[in-house]
N, C-alpha and C positions, 0 to 999 in steps of 0.2 A: 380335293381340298386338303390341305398339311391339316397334321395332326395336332397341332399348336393354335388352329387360328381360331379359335376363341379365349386365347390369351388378351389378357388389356393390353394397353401400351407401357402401362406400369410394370407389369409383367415380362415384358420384353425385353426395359432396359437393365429390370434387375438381371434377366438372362444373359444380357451382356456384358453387363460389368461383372456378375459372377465369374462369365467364360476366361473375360482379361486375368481377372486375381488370382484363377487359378493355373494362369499361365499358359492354358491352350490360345491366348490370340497375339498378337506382336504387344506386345508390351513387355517391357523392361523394366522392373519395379526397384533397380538403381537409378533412374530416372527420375521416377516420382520420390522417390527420397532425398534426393540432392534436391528436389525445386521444394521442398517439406524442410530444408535444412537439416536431415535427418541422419547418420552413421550410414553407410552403405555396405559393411560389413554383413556378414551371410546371419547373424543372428539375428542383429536389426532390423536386416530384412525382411527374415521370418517374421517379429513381430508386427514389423509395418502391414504384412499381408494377411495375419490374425488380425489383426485391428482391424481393417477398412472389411473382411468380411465378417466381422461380429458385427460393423454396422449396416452393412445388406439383411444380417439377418436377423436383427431389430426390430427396423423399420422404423423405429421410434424418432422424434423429434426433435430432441434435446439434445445433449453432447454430453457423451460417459466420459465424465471427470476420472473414473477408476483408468483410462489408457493413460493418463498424464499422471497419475499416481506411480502407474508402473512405468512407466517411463522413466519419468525422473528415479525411483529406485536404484532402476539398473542402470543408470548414470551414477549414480551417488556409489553405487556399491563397488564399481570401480575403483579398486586400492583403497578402501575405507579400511579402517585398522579400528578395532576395537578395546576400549579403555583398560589398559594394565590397572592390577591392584595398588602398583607403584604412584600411577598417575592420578588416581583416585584419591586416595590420601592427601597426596598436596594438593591437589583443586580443593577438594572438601575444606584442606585448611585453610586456599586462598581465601572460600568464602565465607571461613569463617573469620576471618582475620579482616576482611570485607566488610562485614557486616558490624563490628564494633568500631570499625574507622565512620562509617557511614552517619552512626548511632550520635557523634560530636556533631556533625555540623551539617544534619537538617532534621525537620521535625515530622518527616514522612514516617510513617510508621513502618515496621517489617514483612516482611512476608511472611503469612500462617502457612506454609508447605516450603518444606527446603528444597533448594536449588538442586536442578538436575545437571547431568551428564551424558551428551549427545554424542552416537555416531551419524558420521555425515547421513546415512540413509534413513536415518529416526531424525532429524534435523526435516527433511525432504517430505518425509512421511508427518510431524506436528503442524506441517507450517503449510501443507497443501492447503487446505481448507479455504486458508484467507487467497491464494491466489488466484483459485478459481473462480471466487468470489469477484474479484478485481477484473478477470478475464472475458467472463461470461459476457459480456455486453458486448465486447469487440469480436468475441467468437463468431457469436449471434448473429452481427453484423458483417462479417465476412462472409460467412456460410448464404446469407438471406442474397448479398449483391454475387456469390457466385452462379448462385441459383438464375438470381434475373440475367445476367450477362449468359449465361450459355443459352437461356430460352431464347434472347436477340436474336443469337448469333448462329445456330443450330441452323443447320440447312432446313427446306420445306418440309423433305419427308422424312427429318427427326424430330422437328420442333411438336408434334403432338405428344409424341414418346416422353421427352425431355419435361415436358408443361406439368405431365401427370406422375410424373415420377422428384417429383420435386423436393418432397420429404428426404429422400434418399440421396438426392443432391447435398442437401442440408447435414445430415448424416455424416457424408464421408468426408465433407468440407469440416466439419465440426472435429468429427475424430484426427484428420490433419493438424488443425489448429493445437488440439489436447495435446496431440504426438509432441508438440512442435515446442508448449508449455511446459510438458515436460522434461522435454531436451534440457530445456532453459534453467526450470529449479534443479536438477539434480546436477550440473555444472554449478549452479549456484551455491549450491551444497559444498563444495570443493572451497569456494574463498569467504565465505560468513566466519566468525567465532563464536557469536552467540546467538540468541533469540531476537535480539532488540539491535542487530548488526545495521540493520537495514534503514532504521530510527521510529518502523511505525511496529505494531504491538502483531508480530505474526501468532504469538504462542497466546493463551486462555490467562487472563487477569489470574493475578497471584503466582504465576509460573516466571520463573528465569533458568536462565542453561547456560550452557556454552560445548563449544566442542575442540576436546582438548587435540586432537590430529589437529586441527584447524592454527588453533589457539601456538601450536606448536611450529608450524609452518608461517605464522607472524613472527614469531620471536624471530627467525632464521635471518642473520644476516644486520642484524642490529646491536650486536655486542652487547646485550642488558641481558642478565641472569636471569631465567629461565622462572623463576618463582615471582622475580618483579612485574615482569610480563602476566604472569598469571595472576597476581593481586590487582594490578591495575584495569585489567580486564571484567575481571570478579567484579571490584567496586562499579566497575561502569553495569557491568550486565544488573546487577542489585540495585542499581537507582535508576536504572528507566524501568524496570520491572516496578517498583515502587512506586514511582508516581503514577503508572497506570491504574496502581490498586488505587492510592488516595485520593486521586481525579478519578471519579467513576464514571462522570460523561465523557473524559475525553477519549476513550477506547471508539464507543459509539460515535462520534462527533467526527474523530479522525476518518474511521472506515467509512462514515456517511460520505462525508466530503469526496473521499477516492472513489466509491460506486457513482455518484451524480456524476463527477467528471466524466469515469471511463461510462456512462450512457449517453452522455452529451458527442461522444465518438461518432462520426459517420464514414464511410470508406469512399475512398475515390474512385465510382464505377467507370467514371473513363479513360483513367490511369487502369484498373483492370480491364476492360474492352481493350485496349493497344496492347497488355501483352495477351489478353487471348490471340489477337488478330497474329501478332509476331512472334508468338512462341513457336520455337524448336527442340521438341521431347527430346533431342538428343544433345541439347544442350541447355542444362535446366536452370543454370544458376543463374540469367537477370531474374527467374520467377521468385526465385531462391532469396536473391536480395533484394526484394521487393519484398516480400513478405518479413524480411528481419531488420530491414533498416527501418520500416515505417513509411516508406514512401507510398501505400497503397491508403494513409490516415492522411489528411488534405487539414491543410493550415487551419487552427484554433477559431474559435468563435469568440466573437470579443466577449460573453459571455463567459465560456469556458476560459479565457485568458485572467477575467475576474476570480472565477474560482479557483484558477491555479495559484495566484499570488498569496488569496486567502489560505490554501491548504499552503504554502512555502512559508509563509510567516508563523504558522502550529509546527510546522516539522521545525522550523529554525528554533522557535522557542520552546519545544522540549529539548532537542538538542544543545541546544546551549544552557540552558538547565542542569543537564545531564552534567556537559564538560565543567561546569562551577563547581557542581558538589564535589565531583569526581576529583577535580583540580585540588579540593580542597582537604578531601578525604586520603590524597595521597600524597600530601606533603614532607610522610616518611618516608618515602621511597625514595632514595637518591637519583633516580633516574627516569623519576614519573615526567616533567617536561618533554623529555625524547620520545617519551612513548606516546603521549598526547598529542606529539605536532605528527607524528606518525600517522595517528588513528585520524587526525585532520585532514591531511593529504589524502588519503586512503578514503574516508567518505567524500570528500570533494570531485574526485577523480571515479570513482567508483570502480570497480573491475567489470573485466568483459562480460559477465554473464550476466549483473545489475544491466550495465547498457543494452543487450538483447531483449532484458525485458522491460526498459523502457519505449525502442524499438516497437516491441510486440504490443503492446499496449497503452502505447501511443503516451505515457505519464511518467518523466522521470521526478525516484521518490530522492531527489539529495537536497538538502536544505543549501539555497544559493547567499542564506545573508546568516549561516551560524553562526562568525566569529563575531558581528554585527549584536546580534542578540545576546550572545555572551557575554562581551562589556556589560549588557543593560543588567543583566542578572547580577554582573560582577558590582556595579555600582548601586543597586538595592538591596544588595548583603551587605557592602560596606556602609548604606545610609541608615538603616532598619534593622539588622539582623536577619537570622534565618527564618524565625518563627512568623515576620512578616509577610518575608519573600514565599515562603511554602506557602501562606492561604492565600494567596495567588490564583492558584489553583482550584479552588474550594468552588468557585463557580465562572461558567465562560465566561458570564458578565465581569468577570473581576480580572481575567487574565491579561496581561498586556497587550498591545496592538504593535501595528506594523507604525504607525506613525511615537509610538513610544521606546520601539528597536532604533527610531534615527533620530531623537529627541525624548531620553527619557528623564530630562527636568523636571518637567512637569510630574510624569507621574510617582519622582521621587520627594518632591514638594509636597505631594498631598498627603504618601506614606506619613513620611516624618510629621506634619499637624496630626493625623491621627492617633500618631504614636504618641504626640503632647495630649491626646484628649481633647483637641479642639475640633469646631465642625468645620469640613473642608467650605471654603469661597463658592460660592453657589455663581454656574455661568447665567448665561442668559433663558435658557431653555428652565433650569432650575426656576428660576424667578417667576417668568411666563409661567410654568406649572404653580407654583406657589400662588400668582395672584388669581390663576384661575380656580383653585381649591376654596381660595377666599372667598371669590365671590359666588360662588357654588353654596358657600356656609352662609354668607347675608339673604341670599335668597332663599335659602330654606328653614328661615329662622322664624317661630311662631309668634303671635301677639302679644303673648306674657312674655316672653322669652328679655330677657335686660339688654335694650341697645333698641330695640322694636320702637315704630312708632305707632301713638296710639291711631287706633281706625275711629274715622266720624259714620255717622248711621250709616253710608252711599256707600261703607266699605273702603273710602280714600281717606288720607291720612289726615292730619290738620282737625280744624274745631267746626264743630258742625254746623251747619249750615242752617 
């Protein structure tokens, strides 16, 4: 009898996949890094093989976020350049010259912690947190349908092995997915400028940044002096930092919306069963592009279609928020127009590394009706002032709608009576509630009460009998 055969089957596979990662069995782990869209370079390598055996020897069931942390680092640290004392001074004075433009023309308050100064790899390293966040559901869900697909599929006399080792399945699909996460923000890291680049709140309320290599590599190629650049930026980065301080639901509100979505995710296990069936290790890239275009995430639920439009109309309407102030705040700058339709195009378009992780995660974050929104905000500063348009904000119930982005008439009509001090026109629902409150109050009105009629002995109204 072997010396082994009181090993589980659990036991087994782990021994197997051990033997592969460590290179005694035919495997090629430039293979599995191309179908991982991963560097195949001899460092990346290495850690792709640290990784997948940290999680053999685990065994745990989650997915270590800390592989995608380092990951993306050592993407990010690639040619990161760290902030001269030169370049400090003028950012510093951008934002500060930012922040007294901002101060005229809206009534958001400032931020109690001054603005910081990112390298791309501290950029990668603030901002992990929310993405994992965002991630975790579709990870989860990749890692669970790899698991069920190889148990199918597993010839007779593996499928006991495969059934009971299933954790581990999960495991090294999981740590793929982080690797893969990774890749993604620390590329990410490379085209951002700020914290609020993206338009939803990566960094902790009361925080804004930027990153001046970043910030520096936008300027390129645009003829605007290099300080304009930087003030117009500033002021941007300093009012969407703001409004997330003085809307204090909508931080939570935003990110709820993006977790429901990305849980509403489900994977297409029979789009993965065809490439199990047709996969060729030696040629890994359909696995490759399948896992980075998104083609393994199968068409929206009209559900989730619902809640995308609702999360696009809060992205459009802080962004376009943003561009008013911002527009408005940089009316000194002779060259703030060019920078603005810049910074337009550039969010509409997104860069490669934004589109991989909509790809990955099946949600792209661009607002499709900004300039749409913009008007609306533009035309209730012009009706109302700022101090109107800002408590906007003050509660969801109060912020504008999608049907007020394509028609905001109406709810510039109502600003202005309230600003004369009149009660806005009550619709029909109004009214309905009003006479139901009424008769709510006659009905619970007592016998002394003035309006009552009097009771005869029998307790009925009218003269006694």
């Amino acid at each position: 009898m072997p010396e082994d055969s009181d090993k589980s089957p659990e036991d087994e596979f782990r021994d197997m996949l051990r033997e592969l990662l460590s290179g005694n069995g035919s495997f090629d782990p430039s293979q599995l890094a191309g179908a991982a869209g991963l560097p195949s370079d001899p460092a990346s390598l290495a850690a792709l093989m640290s990784q997948l055996q940290g999680a053999l020897r685990s065994g745990g069931d989650g997915i270590n976020w800390d592989t995608s942390l380092q990951q993306a680092k050592t993407i990010a640290g690639d040619g990161s350049q760290d902030t001269t004392p030169e370049q400090r001074a003028a950012f510093e004075q951008a934002f500060h010259i930012a922040s007294l433009w901002l101060a005229d023309v809206t009534d958001v308050a400032e931020l109690s912690s001054e603005p910081a100064l990112y390298t791309r790899t501290r950029w990668a390293t603030k901002t992990m947190p929310f993405w994992t966040q965002l991630a975790e559901p579709v990870a989860t869900n990749i890692a669970n349908a790899l698991t069920g697909v190889l148990t199918e599929r597993a010839p007779e006399e593996l499928s006991s092995m495969i059934a009971n080792a299933g954790q581990l399945v999960r495991g090294i699909g999981g740590t793929l997915f982080a690797m893969q996460l990774g890749q993604v923000v620390g590329q990410l890291s490379k085209e951002v400028v700020s914290g609020g680049d993206i338009g939803i709140p990566l960094l902790d309320d009361n925080e804004a940044a930027l990153v001046p290599q970043n910030v520096a590599d936008f300027g390129e190629g645009l003829d605007i002096p290099a300080d304009q650049v930087q003030i117009y930026l500033a002021v941007r980065e300093l009012a969407h930092a703001r409004l997330f301080r003085h809307a204090r639901w909508l931080r939570l509100h935003l990110i709820s919306s993006i977790t429901d979505f990305a849980r509403g995710i489900r994977i297409d296990t029979e789009r993965l069963e065809e490439l199990a069936e047709s996969f060729d290790p030696s040629n890994p890239e359909e696995l490759r592009e399948a896992m980075t275009s998104g083609a393994l995430i199968p068409a929206r639920t009209e559900a989730q279609d619902a809640s995308l439009a609702r999360l696009e109309t809060t992205l459009a309407l802080i962004e376009g928020w943003v561009d008013v102030v911002t527009a408005a705040a940089t009316e000194r700058l002779p060259r703030s127009a060019a920078i603005a339709e810049t910074v337009r195009r550039r969010r509409a378009a997104g860069g490669p590394a934004e589109q991989a992780l909509g790809a990955l995660v099946g949600l792209e974050l661009r607002p499709r009706r900004l300039r749409e929104a913009a008007q609306m905000w533009q035309q209730v500063t012009d009706a109302v002032g700022t101090a109107q348009r800002d408590a906007l904000w003050s509660h969801p119930d109060l912020v504008p709608t999608a049907a007020d982005i394509d028609a905001p008439e109406a709810l510039i009509a109502r600003l202005e009576a309230e600003a004369r001090g009149e009660r806005p026109e009550q619709d029909e629902m109004d009214l309905a509630l009003e006479d139901l409150l009424r008769g709510e109050e006659r009905g619970g009105q007592h016998d002394d009460e003035p309006g009552s009629e009097p009771s005869g002995p029998n307790g009925a109204g009218g003269p006694p009998v």
